[in-house]
C-alpha positions as a Markdown table, in Angstrom:
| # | Residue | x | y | z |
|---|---|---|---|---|
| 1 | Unk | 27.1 | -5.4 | -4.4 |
| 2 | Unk | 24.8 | -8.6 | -4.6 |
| 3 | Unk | 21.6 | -8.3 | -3.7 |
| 4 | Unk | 20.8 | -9.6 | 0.2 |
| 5 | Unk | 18.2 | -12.9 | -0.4 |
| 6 | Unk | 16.2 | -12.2 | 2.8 |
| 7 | Unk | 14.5 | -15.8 | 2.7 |
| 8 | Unk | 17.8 | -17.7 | 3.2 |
| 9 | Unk | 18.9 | -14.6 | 5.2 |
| 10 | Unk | 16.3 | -15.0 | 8.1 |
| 11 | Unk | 16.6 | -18.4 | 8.2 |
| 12 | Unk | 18.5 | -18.9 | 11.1 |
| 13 | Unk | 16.9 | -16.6 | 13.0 |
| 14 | Unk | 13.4 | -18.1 | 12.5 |
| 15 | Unk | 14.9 | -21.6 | 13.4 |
| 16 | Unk | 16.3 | -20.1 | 16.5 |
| 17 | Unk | 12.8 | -18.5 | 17.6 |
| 18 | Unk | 10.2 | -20.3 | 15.9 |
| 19 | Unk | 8.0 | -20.8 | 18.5 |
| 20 | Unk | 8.7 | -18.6 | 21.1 |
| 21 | Unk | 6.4 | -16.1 | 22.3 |
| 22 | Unk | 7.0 | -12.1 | 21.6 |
| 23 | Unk | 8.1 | -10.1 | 25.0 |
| 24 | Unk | 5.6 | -7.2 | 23.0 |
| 25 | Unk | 2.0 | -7.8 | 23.3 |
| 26 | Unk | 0.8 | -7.3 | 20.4 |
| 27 | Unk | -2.1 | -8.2 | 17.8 |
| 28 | Unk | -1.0 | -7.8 | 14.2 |
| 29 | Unk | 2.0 | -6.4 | 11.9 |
| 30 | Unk | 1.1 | -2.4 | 12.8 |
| 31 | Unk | 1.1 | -2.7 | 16.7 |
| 32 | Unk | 4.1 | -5.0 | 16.6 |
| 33 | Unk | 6.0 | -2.0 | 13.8 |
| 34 | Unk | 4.7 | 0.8 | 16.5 |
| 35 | Unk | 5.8 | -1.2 | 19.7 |
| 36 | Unk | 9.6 | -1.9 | 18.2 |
| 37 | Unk | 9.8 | 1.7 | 17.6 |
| 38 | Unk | 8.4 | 2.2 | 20.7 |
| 39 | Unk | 10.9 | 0.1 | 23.0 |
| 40 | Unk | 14.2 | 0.7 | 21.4 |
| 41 | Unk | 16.0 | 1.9 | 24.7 |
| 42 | Unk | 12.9 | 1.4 | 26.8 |
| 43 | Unk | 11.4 | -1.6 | 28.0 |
| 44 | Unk | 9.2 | -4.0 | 26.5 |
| 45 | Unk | 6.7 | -4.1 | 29.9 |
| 46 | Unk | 6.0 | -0.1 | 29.5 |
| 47 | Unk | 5.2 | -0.3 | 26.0 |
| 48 | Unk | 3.2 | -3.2 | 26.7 |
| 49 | Unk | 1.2 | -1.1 | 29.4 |
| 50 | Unk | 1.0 | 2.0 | 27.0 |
| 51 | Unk | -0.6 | 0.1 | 24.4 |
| 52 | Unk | -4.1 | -1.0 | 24.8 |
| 53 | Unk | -4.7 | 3.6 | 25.2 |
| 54 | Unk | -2.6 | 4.3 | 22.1 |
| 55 | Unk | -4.3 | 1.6 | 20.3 |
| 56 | Unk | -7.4 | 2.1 | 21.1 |
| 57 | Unk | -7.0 | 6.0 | 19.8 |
| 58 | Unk | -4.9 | 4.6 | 16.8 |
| 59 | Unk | -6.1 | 1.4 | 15.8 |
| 60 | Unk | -4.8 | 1.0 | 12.4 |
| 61 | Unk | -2.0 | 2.8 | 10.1 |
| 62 | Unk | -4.6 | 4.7 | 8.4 |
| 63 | Unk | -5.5 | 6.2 | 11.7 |
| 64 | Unk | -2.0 | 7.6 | 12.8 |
| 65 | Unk | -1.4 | 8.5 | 9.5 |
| 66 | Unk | -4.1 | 11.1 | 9.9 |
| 67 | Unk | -2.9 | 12.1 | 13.5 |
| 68 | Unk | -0.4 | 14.9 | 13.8 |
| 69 | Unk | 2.0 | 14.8 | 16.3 |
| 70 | Unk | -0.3 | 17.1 | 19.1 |
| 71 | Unk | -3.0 | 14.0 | 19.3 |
| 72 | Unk | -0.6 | 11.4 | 19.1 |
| 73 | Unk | 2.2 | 12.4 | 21.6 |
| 74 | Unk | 0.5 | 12.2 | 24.8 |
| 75 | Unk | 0.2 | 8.4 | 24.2 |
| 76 | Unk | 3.1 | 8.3 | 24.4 |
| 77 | Unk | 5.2 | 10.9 | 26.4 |
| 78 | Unk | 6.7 | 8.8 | 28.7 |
| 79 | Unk | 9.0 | 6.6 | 26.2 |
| 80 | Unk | 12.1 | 7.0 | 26.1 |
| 81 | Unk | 13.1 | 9.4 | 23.3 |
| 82 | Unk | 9.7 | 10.3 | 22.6 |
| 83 | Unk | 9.9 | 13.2 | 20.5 |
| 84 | Unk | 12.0 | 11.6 | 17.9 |
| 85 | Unk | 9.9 | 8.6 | 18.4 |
| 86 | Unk | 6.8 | 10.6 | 17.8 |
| 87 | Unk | 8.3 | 11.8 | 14.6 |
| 88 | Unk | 9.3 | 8.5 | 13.1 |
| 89 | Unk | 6.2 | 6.8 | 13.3 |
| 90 | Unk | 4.1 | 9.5 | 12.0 |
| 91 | Unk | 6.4 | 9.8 | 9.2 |
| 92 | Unk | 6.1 | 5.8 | 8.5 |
| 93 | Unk | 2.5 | 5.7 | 9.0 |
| 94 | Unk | 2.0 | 8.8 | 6.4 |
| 95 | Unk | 4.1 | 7.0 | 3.8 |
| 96 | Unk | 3.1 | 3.4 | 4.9 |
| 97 | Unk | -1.0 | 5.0 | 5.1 |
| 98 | Unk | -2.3 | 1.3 | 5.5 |
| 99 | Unk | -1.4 | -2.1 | 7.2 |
């Protein structure tokens, strides 16, 4: 199986949205990775209102990599699928442990 060239690959896609604004508010790579966790099967405005608190408590990778899932799940209990949510990022951020 050849190996997928991701440059030529995305190509169209950044053609296609090259310019157009993000529905996800977001400020950097780590909030836009937590928000598109986040709003798989929910929408973009809730996550958009649930992130200034979540961010504010977890600014950066390296801080939700030190959370464990008590401190971070109340942030955000009201997504859709939360639990497994929850779960996932924790795991990314304590594999990922900075931006």
């Amino acid at each position: 199986m050849a190996a997928t060239k991701w440059a030529e690959a995305m190509q169209p896609l950044l053609k296609k949205y090259k310019g157009k604004p993000h529905p996800l508010d977001y400020q950097n790579t780590y909030q836009l990775m937590v928000m598109v966790v986040l709003s798989a099967q929910d929408s973009d405005r809730h996550i958009n209102s649930i992130a200034p608190a979540l961010f504010n408590a977890f600014p950066d990778m390296a801080a939700l990599a030190g959370a464990v899932q008590e401190d971070f799940f109340p942030y955000i209990a009201k997504v859709r699928g939360s639990a497994r949510k929850c779960e996932w990022l924790l795991q990314i951020a304590q594999q990922l442990k900075t931006d």
